[in-house]
N, C-alpha and C positions, 0 to 999 in steps of 0.2 A: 290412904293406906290400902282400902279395900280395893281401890284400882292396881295397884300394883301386882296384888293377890294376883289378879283376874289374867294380867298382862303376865304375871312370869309363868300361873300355870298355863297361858298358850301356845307361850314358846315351848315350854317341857313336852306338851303336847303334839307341836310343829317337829320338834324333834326327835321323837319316839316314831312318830308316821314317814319320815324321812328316813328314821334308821329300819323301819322295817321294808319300807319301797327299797331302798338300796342294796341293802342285804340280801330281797329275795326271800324271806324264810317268817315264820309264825309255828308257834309251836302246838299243837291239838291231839287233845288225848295222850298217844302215845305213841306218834308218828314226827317228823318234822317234815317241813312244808318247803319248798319255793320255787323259784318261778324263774327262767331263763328265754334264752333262744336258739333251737337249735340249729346247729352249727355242723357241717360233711368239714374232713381231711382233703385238704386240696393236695393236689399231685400236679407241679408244674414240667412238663415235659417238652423236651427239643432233640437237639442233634448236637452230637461234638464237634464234627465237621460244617455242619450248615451247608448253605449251597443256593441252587435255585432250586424252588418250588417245583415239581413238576405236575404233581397231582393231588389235591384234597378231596379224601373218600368219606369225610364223616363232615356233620354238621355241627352247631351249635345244638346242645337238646337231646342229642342222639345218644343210647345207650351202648358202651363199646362193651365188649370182652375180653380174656387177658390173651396177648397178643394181636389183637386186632389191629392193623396197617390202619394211621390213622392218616399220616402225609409220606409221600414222596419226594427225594430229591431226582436233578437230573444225574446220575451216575456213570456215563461213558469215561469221564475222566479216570476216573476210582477203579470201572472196570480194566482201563489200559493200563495202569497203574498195577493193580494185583497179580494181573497176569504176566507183565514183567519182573514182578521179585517171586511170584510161584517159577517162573522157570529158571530166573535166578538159583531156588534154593536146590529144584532139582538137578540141575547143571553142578552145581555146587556139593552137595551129597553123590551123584552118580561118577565125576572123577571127569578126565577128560579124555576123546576121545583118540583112537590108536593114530586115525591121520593125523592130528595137531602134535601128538607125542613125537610120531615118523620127522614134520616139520622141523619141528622143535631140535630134532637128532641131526638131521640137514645140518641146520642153521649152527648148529654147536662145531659139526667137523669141520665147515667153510672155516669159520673163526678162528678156529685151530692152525689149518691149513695156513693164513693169510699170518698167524705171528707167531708160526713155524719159520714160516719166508723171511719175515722182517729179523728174527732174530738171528739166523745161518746166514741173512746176509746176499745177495744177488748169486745166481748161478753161475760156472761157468762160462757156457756158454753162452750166456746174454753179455758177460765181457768181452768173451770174442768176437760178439755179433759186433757189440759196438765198438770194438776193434779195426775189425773192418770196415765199418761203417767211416771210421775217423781216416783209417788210408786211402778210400775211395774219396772223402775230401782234400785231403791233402795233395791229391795227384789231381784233381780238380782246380783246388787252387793254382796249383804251380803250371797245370797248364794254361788257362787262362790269366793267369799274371807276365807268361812269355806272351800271350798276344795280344795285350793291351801292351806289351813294350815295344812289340813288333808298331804295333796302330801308330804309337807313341812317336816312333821316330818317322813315321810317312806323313804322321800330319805335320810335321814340322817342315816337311820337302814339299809341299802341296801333293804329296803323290793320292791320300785318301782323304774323303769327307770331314770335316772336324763331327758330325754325324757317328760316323762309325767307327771315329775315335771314340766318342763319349759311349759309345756301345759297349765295346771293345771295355771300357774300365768297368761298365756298369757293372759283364757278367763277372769280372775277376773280385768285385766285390761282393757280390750276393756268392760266391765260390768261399771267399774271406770267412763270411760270416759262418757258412754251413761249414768249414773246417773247426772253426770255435765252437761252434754246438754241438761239433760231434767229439770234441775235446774236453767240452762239461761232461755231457754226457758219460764218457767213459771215466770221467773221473769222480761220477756219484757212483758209478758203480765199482769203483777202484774201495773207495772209502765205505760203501755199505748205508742202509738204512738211519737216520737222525734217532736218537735216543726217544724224543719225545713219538714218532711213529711207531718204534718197537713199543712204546707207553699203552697207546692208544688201539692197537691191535692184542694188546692180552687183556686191555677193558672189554673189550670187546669179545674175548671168548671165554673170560671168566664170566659174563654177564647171560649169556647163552648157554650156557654149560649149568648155572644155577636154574635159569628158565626149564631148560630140559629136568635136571632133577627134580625139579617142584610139580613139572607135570608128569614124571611117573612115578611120584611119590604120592600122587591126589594130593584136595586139597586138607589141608590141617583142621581139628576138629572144631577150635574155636570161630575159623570160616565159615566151617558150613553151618555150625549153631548159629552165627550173624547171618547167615542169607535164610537162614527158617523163622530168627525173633524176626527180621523184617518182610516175610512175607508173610506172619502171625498177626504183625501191627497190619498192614495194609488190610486183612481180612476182620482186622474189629475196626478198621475204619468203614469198610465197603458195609458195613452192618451198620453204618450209622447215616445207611443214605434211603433209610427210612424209620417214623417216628410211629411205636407202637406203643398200644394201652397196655400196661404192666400189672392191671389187676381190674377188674369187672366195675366199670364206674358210666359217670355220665358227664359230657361233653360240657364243661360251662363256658369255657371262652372262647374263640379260635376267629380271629381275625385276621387270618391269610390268605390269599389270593394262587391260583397256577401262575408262576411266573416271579412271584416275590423272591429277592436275594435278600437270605437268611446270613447273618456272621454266625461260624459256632458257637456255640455254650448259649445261644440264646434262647430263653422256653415262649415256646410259640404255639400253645395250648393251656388250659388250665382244665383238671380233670374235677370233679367229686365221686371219691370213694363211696359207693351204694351199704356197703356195709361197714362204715366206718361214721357213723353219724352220733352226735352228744347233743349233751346242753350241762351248761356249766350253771352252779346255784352257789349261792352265799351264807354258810353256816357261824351264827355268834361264837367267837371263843369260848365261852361258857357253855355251852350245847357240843362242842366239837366233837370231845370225848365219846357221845355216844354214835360216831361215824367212822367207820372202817372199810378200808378197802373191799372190795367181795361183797358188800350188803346188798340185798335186793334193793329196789325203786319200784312204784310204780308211774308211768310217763301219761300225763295225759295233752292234747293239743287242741287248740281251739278249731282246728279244720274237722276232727273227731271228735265230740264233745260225749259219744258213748262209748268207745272205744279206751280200752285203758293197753298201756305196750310195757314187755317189760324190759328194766334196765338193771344197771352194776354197776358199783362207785367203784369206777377206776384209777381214779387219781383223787389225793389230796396234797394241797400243795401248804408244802411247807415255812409257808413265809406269810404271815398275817397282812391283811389290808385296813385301811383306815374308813372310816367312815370322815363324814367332811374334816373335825378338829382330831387332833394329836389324842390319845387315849393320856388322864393323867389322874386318875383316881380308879378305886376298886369298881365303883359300881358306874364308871363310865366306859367299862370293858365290854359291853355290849356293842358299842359302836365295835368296836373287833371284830372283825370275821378271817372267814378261810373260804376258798375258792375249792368245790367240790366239781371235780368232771362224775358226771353219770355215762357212760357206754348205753347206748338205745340196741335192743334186740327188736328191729322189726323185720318180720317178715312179709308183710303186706307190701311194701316198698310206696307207703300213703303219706309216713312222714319225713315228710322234706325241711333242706334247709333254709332259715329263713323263718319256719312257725314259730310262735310263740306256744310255749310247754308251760305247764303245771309238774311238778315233780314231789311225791310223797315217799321219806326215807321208811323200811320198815325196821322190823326187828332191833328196835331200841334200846326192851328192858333186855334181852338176851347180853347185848353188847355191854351193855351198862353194870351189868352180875357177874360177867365174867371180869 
């Protein structure tokens, strides 16, 4: 029986030592205690665009600044790029120029002109031209059709060539034909232009006509605000053909090379905020009550064993944590705790992340009275 005694106060014991290592915390005087590791705010930074690498100006270690150029990309593409939608937008807002307008006026009377013609139909005189044109055939024809009959009947006498017979028809038929083309001919122009050309010719100066008013009306407002969002986008891309420090930290990762092909949105550095450093401790539910937001700290580190820094409970977090077993009676609420962020004010810039901290909450009874 007395073994039992012996065996269950070691566990009781095993597991008060368990919950006070886990927890972090021991209560003294009128202070609470515990014990962490501090821990910097990482900032992982890259490029929206990515690209190739062209120059790495910072190291692993190295303390940057806010704005410091930490990597370059190659940017020729990005430059030829912005400079074609910047002259886009000013093209686009200045209107267009009085020669393209002058053009433009050209291009709209020809149109005119040409299904003016089509619709009035052929002039006069181009049917008398081709009037003529069909008599001069026709007296062509009928004289060479009298001397292929003349040939006609001498090659039958042997009096000429069969030769100069065959000649003799040839020309009366190439005569034939040029009478009929010029008998089409005057008969498109008898009848006038095909419906579908008269079509195709007022396409054609309604479409130039709209051309002309668009350009001496400029261009419309919702235009030129699209050719300025898109050379606005081009210029926050061309800003992202380098990777800068956005607030005063120190280099922890950067494993790039000149020359590496980056995808966008990829972070190709990892930063530590210098003045964003903590250490997180573990407060019993029972003790919670007397920790509030704003309370001082004092921080001490095992790199500075006489140095005390001071800090600020900036977060408590709202969600209880367990110790090894499930909490299931009143006085096993100890295993309960709360995760306290402490904020470090150092100005030495000595403690780093990574130490191992001591941490003393103060101002207790103040907290606990009010």
């Amino acid at each position: 029986m007395k073994r039992k005694h012996i065996i269950l106060l070691a566990v009781v014991v095993v597991v008060l030592a368990a919950s006070a290592i886990f927890g972090g915390w021991f209560r003294k005087e009128d202070s609470l205690q515990g014990s962490g590791t501090i821990e910097a705010r990482n900032i992982r930074v890259g490029s929206k665009v990515g690209g190739r690498i062209d120059k790495v100006l910072v190291h692993e270690g190295d303390t940057v600044q806010p704005g410091q150029v930490l990597i370059t990309f190659d940017d020729q593409e990005m430059q030829a790029q912005m400079a074609q939608s910047k002259a886009n937008a000013e093209k686009s807002a200045r209107g267009y120029r009085p020669e393209e307008i002058a053009e433009a006026r050209a291009a709209a009377d020809q149109a005119k002109a040409d299904y003016d013609q089509r619709l009035n139909g052929y002039r006069q005189q181009d049917i008398d031209a081709a009037q003529a044109d069909l008599d001069r055939a026709q007296a062509e024809e009928v004289r060479s059709h009298a001397d292929f009959n003349r040939y006609e009947a001498l090659a039958q006498k042997d009096l000429v060539s069969k030769q100069q017979r065959d000649t003799a028809e040839a020309t009366w038929k190439v005569a034939l034909a040029q009478e009929q083309n010029a008998q089409h001919k005057l008969n498109e122009l008898h009848v006038g232009y095909r419906p579908e050309e008269i079509a195709s010719a007022k396409a054609r100066y309604e479409q130039t006509q709209a051309t002309l008013e668009k350009l001496e009306h400029g261009n419309r407002r919702e235009d030129v605000d699209l050719a300025q969002a898109a050379y606005s986008y081009d210029e926050a891309r061309f800003r992202e053909r380098q990777v800068v420090a956005p607030t005063k930290s120190t280099v922890e990762v950067l494993d790039v090379r000149p020359g590496d092909l980056i995808a966008p949105n990829t972070p190709i550095a990892t930063l530590l905020e210098a003045d964003q450093i903590y250490v997180r401790i573990y407060i019993p539910e029972t003790v919670i009550g007397n920790v509030h937001v704003g309370q001082k700290a004092e921080v001490r580190v095992d790199a500075l064993p006489n140095t005390v820094v001071d800090g600020v409970v900036e977060q408590i977090n709202q969600q209880a944590e367990f110790l090894p077993r499930n909490v299931q009676t009143r006085d096993e609420r100890v295993h309960q705790v709360f995760g306290v962020k402490i904020r470090i004010n150092d100005t030495t810039g000595h403690v780093l992340a990574g130490m191992a901290a001591d941490v003393k909450l103060k101002d207790l009874k103040s907290k606990a009275s009010s």
